[in-house]
C-alpha positions as CSV (number, residue, x, y, z in Angstrom):
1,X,-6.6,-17.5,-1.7
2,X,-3.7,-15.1,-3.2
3,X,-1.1,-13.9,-0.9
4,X,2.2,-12.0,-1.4
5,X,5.3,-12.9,0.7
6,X,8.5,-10.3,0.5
7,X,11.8,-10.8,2.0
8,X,14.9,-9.4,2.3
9,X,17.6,-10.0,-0.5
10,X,21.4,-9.7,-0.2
11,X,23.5,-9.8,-3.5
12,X,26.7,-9.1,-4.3
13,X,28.2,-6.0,-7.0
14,X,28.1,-8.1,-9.5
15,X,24.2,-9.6,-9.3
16,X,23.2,-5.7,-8.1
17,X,24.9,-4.6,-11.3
18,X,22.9,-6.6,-13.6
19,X,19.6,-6.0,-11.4
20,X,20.3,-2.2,-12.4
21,X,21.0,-2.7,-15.9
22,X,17.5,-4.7,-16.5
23,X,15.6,-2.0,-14.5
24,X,17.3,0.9,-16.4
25,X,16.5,-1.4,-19.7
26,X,12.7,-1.6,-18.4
27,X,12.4,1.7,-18.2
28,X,13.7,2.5,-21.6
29,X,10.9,0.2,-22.8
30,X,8.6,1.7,-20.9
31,X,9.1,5.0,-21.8
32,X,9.3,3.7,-25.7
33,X,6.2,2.1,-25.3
34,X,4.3,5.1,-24.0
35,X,5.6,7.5,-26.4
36,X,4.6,4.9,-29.3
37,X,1.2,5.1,-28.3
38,X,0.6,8.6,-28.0
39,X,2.2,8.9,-31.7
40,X,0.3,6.4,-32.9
41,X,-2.8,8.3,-31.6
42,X,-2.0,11.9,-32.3
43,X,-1.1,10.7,-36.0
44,X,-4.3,7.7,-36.6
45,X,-6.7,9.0,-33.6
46,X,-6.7,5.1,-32.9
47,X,-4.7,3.2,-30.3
48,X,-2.6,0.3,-30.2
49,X,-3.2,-2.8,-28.4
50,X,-1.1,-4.6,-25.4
51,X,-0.6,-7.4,-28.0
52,X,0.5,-5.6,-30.2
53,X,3.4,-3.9,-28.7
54,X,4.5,-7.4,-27.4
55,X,4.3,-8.9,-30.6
56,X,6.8,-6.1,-32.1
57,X,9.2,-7.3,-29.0
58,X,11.2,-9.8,-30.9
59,X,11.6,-7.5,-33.6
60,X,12.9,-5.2,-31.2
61,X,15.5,-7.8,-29.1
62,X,16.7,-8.4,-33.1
63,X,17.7,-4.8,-33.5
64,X,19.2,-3.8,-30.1
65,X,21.1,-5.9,-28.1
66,X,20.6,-4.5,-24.6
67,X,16.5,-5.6,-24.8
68,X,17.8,-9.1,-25.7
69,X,19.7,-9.8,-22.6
70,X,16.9,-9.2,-21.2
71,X,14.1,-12.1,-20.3
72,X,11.2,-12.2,-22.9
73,X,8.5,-12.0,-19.7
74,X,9.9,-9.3,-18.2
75,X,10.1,-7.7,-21.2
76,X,6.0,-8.6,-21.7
77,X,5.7,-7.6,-17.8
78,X,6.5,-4.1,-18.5
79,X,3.9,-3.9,-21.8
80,X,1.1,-5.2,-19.6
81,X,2.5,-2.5,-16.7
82,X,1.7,0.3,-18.7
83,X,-1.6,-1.2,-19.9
84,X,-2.5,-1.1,-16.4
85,X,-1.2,2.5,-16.3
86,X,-4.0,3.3,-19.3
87,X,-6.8,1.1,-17.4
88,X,-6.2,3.4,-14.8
89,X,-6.0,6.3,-16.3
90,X,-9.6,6.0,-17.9
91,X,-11.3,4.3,-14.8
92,X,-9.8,7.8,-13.5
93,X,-11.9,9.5,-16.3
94,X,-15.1,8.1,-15.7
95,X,-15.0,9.1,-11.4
96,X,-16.3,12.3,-11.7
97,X,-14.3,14.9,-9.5
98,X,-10.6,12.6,-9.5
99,X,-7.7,13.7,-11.3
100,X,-6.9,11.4,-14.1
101,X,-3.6,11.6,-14.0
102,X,-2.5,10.3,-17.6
103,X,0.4,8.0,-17.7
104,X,3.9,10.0,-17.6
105,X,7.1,8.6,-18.7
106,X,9.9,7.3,-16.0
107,X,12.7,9.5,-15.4
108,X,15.9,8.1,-14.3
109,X,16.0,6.2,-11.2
110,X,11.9,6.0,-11.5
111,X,11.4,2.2,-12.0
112,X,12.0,0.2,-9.5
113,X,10.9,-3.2,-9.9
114,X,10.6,-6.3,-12.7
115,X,8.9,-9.3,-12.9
116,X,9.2,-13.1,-13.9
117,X,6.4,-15.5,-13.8
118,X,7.1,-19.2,-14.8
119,X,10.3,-19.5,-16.1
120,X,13.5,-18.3,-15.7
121,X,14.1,-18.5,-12.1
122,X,14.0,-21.6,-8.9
123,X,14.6,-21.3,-5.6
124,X,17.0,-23.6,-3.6
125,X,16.8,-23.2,0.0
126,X,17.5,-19.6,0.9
127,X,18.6,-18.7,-2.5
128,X,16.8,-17.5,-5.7
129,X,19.2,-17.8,-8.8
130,X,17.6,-16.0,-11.6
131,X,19.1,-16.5,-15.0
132,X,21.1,-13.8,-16.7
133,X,21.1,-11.4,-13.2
134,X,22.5,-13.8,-10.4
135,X,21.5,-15.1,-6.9
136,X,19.9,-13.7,-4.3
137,X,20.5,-14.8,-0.7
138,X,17.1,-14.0,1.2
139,X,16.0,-13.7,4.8
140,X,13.2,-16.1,4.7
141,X,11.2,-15.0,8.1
142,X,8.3,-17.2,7.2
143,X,7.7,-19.8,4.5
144,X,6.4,-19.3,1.0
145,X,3.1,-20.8,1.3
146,X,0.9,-22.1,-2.1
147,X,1.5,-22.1,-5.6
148,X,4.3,-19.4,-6.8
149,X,3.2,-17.5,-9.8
150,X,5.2,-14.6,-10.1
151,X,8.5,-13.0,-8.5
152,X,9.6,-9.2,-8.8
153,X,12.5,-8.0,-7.9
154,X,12.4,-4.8,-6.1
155,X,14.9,-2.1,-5.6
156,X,14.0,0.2,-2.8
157,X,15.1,4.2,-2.9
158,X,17.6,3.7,0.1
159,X,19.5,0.5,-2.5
160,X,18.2,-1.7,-0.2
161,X,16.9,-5.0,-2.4
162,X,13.4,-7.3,-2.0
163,X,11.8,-10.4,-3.6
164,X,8.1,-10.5,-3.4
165,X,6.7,-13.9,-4.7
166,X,3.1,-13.7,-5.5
167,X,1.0,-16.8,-4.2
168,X,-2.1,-19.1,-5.4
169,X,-3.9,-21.5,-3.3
170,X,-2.5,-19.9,-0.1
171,X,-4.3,-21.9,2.9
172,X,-6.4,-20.0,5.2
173,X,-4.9,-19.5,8.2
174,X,-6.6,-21.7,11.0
175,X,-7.2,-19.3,14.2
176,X,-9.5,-20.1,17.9
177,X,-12.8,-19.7,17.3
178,X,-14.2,-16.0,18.0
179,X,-17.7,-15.2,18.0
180,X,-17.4,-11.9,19.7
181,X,-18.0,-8.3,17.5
182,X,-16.2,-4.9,18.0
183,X,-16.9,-1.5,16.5
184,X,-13.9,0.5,15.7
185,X,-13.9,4.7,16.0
186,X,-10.3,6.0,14.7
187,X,-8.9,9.1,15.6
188,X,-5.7,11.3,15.6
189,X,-5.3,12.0,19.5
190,X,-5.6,8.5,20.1
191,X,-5.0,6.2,17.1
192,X,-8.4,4.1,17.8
193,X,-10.7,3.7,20.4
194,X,-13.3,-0.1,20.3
195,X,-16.2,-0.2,22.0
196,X,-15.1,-2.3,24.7
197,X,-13.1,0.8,26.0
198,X,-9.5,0.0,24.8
199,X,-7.7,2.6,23.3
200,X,-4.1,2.5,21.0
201,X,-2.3,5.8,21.6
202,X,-1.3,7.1,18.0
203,X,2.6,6.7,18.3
204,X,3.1,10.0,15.2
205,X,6.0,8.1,13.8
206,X,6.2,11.2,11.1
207,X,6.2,13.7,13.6
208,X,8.9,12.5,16.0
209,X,10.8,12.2,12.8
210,X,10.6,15.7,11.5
211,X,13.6,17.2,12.9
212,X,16.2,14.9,11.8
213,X,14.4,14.9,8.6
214,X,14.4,18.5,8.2
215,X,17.7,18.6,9.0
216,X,18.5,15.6,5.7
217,X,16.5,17.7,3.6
218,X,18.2,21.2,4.0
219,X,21.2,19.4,3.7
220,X,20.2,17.9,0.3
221,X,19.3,20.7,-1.1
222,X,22.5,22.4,-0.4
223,X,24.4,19.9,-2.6
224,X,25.0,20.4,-6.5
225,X,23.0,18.5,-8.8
226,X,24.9,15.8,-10.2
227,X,27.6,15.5,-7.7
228,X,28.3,11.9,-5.5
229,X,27.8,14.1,-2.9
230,X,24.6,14.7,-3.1
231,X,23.7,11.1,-4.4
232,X,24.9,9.8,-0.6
233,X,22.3,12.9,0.6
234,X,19.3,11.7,-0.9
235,X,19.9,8.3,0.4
236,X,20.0,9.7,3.7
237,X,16.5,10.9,3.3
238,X,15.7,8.0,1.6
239,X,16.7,5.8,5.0
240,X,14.6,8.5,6.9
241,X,11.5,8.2,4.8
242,X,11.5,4.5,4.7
243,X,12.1,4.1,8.6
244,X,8.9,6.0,9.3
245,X,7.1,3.9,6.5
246,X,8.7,0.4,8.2
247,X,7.7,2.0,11.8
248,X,4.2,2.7,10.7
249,X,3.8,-0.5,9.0
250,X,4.7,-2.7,11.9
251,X,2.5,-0.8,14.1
252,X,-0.5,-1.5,11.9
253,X,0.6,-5.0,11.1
254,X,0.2,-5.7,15.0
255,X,-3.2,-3.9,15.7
256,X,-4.9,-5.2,12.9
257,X,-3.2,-9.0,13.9
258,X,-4.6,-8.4,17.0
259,X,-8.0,-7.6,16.3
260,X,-8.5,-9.5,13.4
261,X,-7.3,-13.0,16.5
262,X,-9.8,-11.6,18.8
263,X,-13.2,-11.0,17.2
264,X,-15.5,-12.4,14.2
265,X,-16.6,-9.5,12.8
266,X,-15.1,-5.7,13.3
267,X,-17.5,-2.8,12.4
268,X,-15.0,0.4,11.2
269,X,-16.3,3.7,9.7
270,X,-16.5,4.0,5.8
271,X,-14.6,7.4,6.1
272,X,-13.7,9.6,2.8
273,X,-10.3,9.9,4.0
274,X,-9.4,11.9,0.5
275,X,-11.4,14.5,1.3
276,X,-10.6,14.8,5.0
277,X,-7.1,15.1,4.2
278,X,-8.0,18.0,2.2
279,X,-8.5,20.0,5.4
280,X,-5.4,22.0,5.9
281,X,-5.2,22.1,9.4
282,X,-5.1,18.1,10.0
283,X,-3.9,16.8,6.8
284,X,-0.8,15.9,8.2
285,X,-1.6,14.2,11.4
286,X,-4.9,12.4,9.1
287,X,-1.6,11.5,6.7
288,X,0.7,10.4,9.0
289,X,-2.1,8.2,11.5
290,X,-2.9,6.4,7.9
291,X,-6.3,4.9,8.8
292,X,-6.8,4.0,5.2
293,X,-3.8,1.6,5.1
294,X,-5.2,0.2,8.5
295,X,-8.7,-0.8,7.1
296,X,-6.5,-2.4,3.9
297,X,-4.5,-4.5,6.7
298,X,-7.5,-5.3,8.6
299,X,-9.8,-6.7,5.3
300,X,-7.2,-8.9,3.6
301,X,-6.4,-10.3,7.3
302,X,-9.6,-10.6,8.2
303,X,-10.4,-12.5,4.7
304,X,-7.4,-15.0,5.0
305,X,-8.7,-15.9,9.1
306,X,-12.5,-16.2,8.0
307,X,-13.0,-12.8,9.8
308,X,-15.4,-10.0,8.6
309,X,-15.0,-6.3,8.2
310,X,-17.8,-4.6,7.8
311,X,-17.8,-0.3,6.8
312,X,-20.5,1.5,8.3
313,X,-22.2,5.0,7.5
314,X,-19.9,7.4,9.6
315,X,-22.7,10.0,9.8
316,X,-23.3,10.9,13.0
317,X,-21.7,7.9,15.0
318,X,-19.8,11.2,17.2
319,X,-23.0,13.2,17.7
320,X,-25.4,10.8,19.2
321,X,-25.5,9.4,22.4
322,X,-24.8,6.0,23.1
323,X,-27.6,5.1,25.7
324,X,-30.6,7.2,24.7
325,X,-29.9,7.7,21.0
326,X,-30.5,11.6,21.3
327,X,-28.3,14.0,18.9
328,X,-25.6,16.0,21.0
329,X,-23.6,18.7,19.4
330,X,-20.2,19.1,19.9
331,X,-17.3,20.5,18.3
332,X,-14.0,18.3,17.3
333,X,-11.8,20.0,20.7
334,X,-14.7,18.6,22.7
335,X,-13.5,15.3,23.7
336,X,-16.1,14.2,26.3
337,X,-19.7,13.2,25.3
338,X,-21.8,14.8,27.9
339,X,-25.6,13.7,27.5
340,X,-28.1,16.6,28.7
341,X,-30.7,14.1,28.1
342,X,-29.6,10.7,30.2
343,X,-26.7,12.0,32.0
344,X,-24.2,10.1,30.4
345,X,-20.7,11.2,30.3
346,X,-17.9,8.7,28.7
347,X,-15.2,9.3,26.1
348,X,-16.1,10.7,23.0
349,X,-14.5,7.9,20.9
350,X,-16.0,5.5,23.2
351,X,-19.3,6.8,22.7
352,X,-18.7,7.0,18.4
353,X,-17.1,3.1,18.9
354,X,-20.2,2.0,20.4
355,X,-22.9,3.3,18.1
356,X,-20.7,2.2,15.3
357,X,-21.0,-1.3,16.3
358,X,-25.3,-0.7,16.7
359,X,-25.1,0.7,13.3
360,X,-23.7,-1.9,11.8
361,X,-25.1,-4.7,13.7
362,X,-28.6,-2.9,12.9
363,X,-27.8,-2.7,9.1
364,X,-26.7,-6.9,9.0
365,X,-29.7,-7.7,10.8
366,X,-32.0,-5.7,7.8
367,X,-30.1,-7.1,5.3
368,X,-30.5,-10.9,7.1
369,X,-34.1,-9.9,6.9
């Protein structure tokens, strides 16, 4: 199984000195590299290959010193970024009705992150020494588990500083024995509602943010371009931005921990979450619940614990009733589901929870057939 662990790095001026320099020299490559190809394709009508452009690399650390000081994979890691960049871009072209999106070059500031693989760095104890940058003393809160293939070195937009080391052969985490199922209905007034009943308020991390937020952005834009001024500005809303991102990421982190513990398999709604966020008058709140990065947490959890998560057809799941089946229509400021036909009256979400869970124990028992 492949895992990736980050942690917290501290370095000194002269370590977070060189990290800048190879991040600014990565981008110049980058940027080289991309505007190579589109020459080479407005003048030929052909492309060139990812092997190619690494192959021209030692030609290239020959004739300008800054690329040499630089570490060969890197300097390969950044060639086979923007071939991902073009994979993308024409997976992009194929999806009928997505933007494409063709690869743009990096402005300044714009790349964040390189990467080693096998050589080049160790780790002893709490420190990383990589060679030709410096050490890095990191805040291990749990141990690197597996084989270590790669480690990137991550610069955050607040100048904060991470190491992510990406793991093979991580063991699958041992957990009690659950053979219960749950069906999952999210939501915006509350955050989700199972169909045993619980409910998880939704805790609007962006919008109890928004004032002092408001307040960081007027006050950036006030300051001339250009000016240190302005520099310590954008970090401001930098730290603001990325305390809502860390506040919504622990918050999903523990739901997902906890249901991923408690059951065997979790039924959740396959929801087009692109184009419900096209909807101007919930965008936001749809935006700032992020159900989509909730049913990411919850699969690779639930596939390192031996758990299932299984998506189920959406249609409907809010309309019909529960305990006779019949279709009731209601509108979305109706938050009670009042049965004409049976008499039942529950929660709305509690009623779309449970027939979630009948789909989709329904659908594995025809496809067990």
């Amino acid at each position: 199984m492949k895992k990736t662990f980050q942690y917290r790095a501290i370095i000194n001026k002269q370590t977070e000195t060189k990290c800048n320099q190879w991040l600014e020299t990565c981008r110049i490559l980058y940027n080289l590299a991309l505007e190579q190809r589109i020459s080479i394709y407005r003048q030929y009508r052909k492309s060139i290959s990812c092997i190619d452009q690494k192959n021209q690399l030692p030609d290239l650390k020959k004739e300008f010193f800054e690329f040499k000081a630089v570490g060969s994979q890197v300097l390969q890691d950044v060639i086979e970024r923007l071939q991902r960049a073009f994979d993308a871009f024409f997976r992009r072209c194929k999806n009928v009705g997505e933007n494409a999106g063709f690869p743009r070059f990096r402005g300044r500031d714009r790349y964040d992150s390189f990467t080693l693989k096998q050589t080049g760095w160790k780790i002893e104890g709490r420190y990383l020494y990589i060679s030709g940058v410096g050490k890095f003393k990191l805040f291990l809160s749990r141990p690197i588990e597996g084989d270590i293939k790669t480690v990137t070195i991550r610069r955050t937009s607040s100048g904060k500083w991470f190491v992510c080391f990406s793991c093979d052969n991580v063991p699958v985490k041992e957990m009690s024995e659950a053979i219960a199922e749950v069906g999952i209905d999210v939501g915006i007034k509350e955050f989700l509602v199972d169909s045993t009943g619980r409910s998880v308020q939704n805790p609007k991390f962006f919008r109890h943010s928004e004032r002092i937020l408001r307040r960081r952005q007027r006050a950036l834009a006030r300051k001339m371009r250009g000016s240190s001024r302005r520099g310590k500005a954008k970090i401001l809303v930098a730290k603001a931005h990325e305390k809502i991102l860390n506040q919504r990421k622990d918050f999903l982190h523990k739901i997902a921990n906890f249901y991923v513990g408690a059951y065997k398999t979790i039924y959740v709604e396959a929801l087009n979450i692109k184009g419900m966020v096209k909807n101007r008058h919930l965008s936001k709140s749809i935006a700032d619940a992020s159900w989509g990065k909730f049913f990411e947490y919850l699969t690779y959890k639930a596939e390192g614990a031996d758990r299932r998560v299984i998506k189920v057809n959406p249609r409907n799941t809010s309309q019909l009733c529960s305990r006779c089946g019949e279709k009731v229509k209601k509108s979305l400021s109706v938050r009670t589901h009042a049965c004409p036909f049976c008499g039942l009256v529950m929660d709305r979400d509690h009623n779309a929870a449970i027939n979630i869970i009948a789909v989709g124990q329904a659908a594995q028992a025809l496809s067990t057939q």
